[in-house]
N, C-alpha and C positions, 0 to 999 in steps of 0.2 A: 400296130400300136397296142402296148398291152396293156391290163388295167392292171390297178396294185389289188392284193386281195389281205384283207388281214384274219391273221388264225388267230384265235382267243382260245388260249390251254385255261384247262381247267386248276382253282388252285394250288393242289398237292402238286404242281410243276415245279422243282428249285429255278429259284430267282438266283440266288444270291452269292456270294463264296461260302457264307457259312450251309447254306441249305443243299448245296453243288457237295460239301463235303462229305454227307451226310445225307444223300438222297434218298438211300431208300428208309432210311429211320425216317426224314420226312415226308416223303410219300405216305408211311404207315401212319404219321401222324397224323394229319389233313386226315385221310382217308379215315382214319378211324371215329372222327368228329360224327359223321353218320348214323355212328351205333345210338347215340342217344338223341330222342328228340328232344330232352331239354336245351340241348345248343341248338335249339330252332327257335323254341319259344324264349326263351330266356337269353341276354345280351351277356356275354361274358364282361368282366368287370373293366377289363381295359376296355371297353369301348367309349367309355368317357375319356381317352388318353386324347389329347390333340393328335398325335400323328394316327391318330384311330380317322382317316376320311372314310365316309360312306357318299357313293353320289349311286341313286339306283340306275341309270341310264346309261351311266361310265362301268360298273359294274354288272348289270343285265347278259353281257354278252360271257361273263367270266363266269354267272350264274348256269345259263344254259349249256354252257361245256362242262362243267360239273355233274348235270342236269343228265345228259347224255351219255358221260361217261361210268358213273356212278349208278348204280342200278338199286340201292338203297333210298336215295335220293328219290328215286323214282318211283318208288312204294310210297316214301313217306310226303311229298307234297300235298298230294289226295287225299291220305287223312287230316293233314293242317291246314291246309289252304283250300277256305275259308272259312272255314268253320272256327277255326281257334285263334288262326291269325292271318294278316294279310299276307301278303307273298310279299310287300317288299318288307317286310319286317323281318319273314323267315329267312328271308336272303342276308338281310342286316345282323342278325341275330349271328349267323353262319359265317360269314366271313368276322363279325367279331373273335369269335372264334379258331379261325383262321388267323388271325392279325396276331390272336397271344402262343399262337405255338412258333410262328414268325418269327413274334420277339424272343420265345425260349433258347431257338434256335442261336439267334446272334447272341444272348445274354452267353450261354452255355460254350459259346466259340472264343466270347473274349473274353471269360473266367482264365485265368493260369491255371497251366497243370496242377492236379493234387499234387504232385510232388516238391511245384514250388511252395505250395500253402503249407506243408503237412512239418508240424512242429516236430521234432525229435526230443530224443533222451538218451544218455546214456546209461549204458548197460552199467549195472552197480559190482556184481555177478564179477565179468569179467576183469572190470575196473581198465581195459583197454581205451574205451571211447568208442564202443561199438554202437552205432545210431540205429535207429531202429525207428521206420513211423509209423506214426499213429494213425489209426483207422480215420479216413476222414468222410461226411457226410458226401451223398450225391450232390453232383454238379447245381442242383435246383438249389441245395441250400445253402449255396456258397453267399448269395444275400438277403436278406429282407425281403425286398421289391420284387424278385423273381418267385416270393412264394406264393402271389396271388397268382401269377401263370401257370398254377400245378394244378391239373387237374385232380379230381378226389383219387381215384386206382391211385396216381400218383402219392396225391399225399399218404395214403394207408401205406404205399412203400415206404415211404419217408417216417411213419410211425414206427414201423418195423425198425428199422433203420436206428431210429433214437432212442429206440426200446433195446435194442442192442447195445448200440454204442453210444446212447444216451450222455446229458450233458455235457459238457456247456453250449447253450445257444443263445448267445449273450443279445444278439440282434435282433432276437424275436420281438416281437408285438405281444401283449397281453393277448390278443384274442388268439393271434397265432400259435402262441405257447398253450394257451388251452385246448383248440384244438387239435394238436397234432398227442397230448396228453392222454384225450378222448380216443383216438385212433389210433392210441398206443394202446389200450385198456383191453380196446377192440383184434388188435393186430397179435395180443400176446399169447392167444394159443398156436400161432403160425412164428413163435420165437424158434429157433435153435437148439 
């Protein structure tokens, strides 16, 4: 009679097709959450999304395999917990965390190709109809909604980026167009 045993991976494991396609860019993703302890103390903004579930009991076990596998993880509990914060909070805080590069993932798989998005022109020059396109932003910025899932490194690329190949970002948010503005200001001695 055998018993069943269940194994709990740790999150940087792909789930999904979108994460399976892109495993090791996801792996490095998850894994790099680590390097900062503000995604310990601080909940990333999607965690108020409803498909954001937190149950600490159901996730404890997906905690500890993190815990074990993750040797960063295992420095920095010690200094958080307790002193700064509970341990189910830094766990909530973390898989917050966890949840918006999830959703980068699927947002970033089911954007079309640049190539379908990317507007052309014709060449005036040749007068043939030779198309030719146009530089298009990273996949993050293909909407709105995915630009609170961009972490800061990220956005300073995304400044760069707009400082480059700057307008139109017609979709932006006031606060977003200002600061990606601010991290262009920032970003402009790393131009080209």
């Amino acid at each position: 009679m055998g018993s069943e045993h269940s194994v709990f991976l740790p999150p940087w494991e792909a789930e999904t097709e979108a994460e399976k396609a892109r495993a090791d860019d996801f792996r490095a993703a998850v894994k790099s959450l680590s390097n900062s302890t503000a995604n310990f103390l601080v909940p990333h903004v999607l965690s108020s999304d409803p498909a954001f579930t937190w149950d600490w009991v159901e996730h404890r076990p997906f905690a500890e395999a993190a815990y074990q596998s993750d040797e960063r993880l295992t420095k920095l509990i010690p200094r958080l917990v307790p002193s700064r914060i509970s341990e189910e909070d830094f766990w909530r805080n973390y898989f917050s965390h966890v949840f918006a590069v999830k959703r980068r993932f699927e947002a970033e798989a089911a954007a079309p190709e640049p190539s379908d998005l990317a507007p052309s022109c014709s060449s005036a020059a040749s007068g043939a109809g030779v198309r030719t396109a146009a530089p298009q932003p990273p996949a993050m910025l293909k909407s709105a909604s995915s630009l609170a899932t961009v972490s800061y490194p990220e956005k300073f690329h995304l400044a760069v980026h707009y400082a480059n190949h700057g307008p139109p970002l017609p979709s932006l948010s006031d606060a977003d167009r200002i600061l990606l503005e601010a991290l262009q200001m920032q970003a402009a001695p790393w131009q080209l």
